[in-house]
C-alpha positions as CSV (number, residue, x, y, z in Angstrom):
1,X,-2.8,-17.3,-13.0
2,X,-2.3,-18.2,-9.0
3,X,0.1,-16.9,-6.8
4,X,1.1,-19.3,-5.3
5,X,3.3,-20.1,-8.6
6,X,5.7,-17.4,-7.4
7,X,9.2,-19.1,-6.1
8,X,10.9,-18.0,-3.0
9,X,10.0,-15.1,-0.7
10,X,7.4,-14.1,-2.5
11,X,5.2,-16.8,-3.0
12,X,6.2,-17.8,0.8
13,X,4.5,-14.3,1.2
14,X,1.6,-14.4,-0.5
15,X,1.0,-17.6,0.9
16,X,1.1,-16.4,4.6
17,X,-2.2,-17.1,6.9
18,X,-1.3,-15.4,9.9
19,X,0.2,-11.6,10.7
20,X,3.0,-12.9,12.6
21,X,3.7,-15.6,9.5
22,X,3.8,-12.5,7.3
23,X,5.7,-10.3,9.8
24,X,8.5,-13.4,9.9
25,X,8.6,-13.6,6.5
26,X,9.1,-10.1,5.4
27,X,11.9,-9.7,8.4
28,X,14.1,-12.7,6.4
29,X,13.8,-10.9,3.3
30,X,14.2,-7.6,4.5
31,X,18.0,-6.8,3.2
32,X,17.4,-8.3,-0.4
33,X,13.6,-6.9,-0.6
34,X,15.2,-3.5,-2.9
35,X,17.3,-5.7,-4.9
36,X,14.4,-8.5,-5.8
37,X,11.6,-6.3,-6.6
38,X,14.4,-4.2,-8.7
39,X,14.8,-7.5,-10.7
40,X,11.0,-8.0,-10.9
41,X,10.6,-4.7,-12.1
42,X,7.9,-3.8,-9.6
43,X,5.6,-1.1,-10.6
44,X,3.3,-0.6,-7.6
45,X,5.1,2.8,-6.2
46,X,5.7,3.7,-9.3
47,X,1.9,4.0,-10.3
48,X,0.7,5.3,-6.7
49,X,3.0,8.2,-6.7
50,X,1.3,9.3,-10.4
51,X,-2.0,8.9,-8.6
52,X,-0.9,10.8,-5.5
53,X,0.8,13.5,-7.3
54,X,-2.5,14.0,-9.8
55,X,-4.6,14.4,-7.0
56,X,-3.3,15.5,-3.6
57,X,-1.5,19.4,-3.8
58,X,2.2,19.4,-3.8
59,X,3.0,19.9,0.5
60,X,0.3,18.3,1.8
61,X,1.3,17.1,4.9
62,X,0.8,14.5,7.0
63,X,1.1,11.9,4.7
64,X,0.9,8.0,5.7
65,X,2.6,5.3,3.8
66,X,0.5,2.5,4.8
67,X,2.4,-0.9,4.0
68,X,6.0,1.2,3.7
69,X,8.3,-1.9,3.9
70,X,11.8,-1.3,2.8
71,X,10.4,2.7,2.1
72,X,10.7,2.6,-1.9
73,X,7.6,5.1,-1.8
74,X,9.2,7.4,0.7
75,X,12.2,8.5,-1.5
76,X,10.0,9.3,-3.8
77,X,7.6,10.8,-2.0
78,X,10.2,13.3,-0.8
79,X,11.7,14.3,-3.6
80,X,8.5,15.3,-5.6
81,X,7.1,17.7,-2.7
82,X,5.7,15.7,0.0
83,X,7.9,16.8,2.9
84,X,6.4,14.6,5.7
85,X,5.6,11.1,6.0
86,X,5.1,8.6,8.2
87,X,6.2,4.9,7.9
88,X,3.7,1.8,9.0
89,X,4.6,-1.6,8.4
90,X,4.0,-5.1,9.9
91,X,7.4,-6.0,9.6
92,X,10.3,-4.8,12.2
93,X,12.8,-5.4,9.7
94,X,11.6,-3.8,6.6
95,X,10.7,-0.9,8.4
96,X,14.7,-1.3,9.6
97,X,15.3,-0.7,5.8
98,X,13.3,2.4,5.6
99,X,14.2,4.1,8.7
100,X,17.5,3.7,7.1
101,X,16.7,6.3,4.3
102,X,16.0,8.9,6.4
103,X,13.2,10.1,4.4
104,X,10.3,9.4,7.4
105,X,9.6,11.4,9.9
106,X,8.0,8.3,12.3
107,X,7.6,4.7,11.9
108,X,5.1,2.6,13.2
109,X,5.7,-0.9,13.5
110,X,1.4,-2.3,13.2
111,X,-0.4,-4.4,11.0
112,X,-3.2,-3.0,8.8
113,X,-6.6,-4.7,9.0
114,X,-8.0,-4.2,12.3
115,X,-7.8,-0.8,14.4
116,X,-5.4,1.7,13.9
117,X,-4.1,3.8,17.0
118,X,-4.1,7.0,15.0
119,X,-6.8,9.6,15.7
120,X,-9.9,10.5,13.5
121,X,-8.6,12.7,10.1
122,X,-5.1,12.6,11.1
123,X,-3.6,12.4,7.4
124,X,-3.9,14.8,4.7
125,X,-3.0,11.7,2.2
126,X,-2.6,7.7,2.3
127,X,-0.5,5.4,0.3
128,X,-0.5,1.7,0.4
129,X,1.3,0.0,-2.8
130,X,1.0,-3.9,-2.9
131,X,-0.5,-4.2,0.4
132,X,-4.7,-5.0,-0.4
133,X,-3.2,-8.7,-2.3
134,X,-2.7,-12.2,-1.3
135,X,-2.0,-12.9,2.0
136,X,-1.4,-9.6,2.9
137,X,-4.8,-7.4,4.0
138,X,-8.1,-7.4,2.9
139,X,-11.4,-5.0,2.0
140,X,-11.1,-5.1,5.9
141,X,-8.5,-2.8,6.0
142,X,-10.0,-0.2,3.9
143,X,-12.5,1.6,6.9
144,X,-9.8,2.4,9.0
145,X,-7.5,4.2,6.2
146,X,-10.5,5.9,5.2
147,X,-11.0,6.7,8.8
148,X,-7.7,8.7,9.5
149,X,-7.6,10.6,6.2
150,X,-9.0,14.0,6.4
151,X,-12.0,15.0,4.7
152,X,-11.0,16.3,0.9
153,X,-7.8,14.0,1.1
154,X,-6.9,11.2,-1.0
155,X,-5.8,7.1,-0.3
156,X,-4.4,6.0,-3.5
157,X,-4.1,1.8,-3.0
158,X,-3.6,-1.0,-5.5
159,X,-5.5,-3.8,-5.2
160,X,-5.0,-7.3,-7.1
161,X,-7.8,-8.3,-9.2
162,X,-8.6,-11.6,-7.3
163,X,-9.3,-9.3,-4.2
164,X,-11.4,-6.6,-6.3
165,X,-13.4,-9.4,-8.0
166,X,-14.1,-11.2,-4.2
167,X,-15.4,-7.6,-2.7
168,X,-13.3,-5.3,-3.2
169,X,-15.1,-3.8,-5.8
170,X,-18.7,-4.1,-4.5
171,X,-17.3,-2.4,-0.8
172,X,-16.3,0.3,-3.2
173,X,-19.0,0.8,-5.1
174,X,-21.0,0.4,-1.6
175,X,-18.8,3.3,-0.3
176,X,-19.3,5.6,-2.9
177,X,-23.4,5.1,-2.7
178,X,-22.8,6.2,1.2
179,X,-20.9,9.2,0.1
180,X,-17.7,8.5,1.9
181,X,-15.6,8.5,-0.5
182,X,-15.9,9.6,-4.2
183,X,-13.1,7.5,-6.6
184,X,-11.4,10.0,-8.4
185,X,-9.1,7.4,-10.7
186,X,-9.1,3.8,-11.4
187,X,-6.7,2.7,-13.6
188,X,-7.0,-0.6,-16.1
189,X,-5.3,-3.8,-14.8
190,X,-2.0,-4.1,-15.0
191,X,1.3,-6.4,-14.2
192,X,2.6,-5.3,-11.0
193,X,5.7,-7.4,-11.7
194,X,6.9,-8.1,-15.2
195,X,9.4,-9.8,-14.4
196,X,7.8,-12.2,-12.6
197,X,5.7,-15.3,-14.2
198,X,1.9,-15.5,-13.6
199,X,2.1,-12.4,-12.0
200,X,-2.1,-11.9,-10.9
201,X,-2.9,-8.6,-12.6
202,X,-3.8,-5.3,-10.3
203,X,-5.1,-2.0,-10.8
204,X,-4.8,1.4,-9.3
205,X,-7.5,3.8,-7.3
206,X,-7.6,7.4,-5.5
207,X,-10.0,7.5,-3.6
208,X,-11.7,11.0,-2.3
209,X,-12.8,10.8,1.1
210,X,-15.7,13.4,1.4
């Protein structure tokens, strides 16, 4: 399964090279993001918040969602007991979408991958659903997550397999020997988008940043 299969926005997306390709591409899709991923029956967000809410206290606060988008995350987020969270995004126009739901309390319009302009331990929690995938942001963008999460706090991230089998796991595993980060859950692979054919399998981590 590839892919670059997928029809339309998403497989335009995935195919991306560039930031500014992917930024421009997630701007024109923007007001029908909710709708389409709906119809796919995306289960990214889903999955993180059960990882977040097994192993990161009820209130912690501050929490980033790395890779927000349209905010799907956010509502959720707020409603089960995480009362503060910040918004980052490539995209000016998703995070439009998710200023619009009035559940963050900043958004930050940067692209994850290279430095972040966030201090050292500045989050008590990290979530980035669908963002370490195809044309989106790779193991390189793992460091500097793990470098503004407090001590004792948790970065729960999906990850598509063809990026865990080209790295992702070995940087993981390379992390762990180091004793930066302990991983506290890995779910099996699953189908981040039924709904959508030759959908490339993912899986779920918390990671423990020690």
């Amino acid at each position: 399964m590839t892919d670059s299969k997928h029809p339309g926005a998403l497989g335009a997306a995935y195919a991306a090279k560039r930031p500014e390709e992917v930024a421009a591409l997630y701007d024109s899709w923007a007001d029908t993001y909710d709708a389409d991923m709906s119809a796919a029956g995306y289960r990214h967000p889903t999955i993180c918040l059960a990882l977040l809410s097994r192993h990161l206290p009820r209130g912690a606060a501050p929490l980033l969602d790395a890779g927000a988008g349209t905010g799907l995350i956010g509502e959720w987020l707020a409603i089960t007991g995480y009362p503060q969270v910040e918004a980052l995004d490539i995209s000016e126009g998703m995070l439009a979408q998710a200023s619009r739901k009035g559940v963050y309390s900043a958004l930050h319009r940067l692209a994850l991958g290279g430095p972040l302009p966030f201090a050292d331990d500045a989050y008590a929690g990290i979530v980035s659903a669908g963002v370490f995938t195809s044309g989106h942001v790779g193991v390189d963008g793992l460091d500097e997550l793990i470098r503004i999460c407090q001590p004792g706090g948790v970065i729960v991230l999906t990850v598509k397999n063809t990026l865990w089998d080209a790295g992702f796991s070995a940087r993981i595993a390379e992390l762990e020997a180091q004793g930066v980060v302990t991983r506290a859950e890995e779910t099996p692979p699953y189908v981040s988008m039924p709904g959508e054919a030759d959908t490339v399998p993912s899986r779920g981590l918390a990671l423990r940043v020690t």
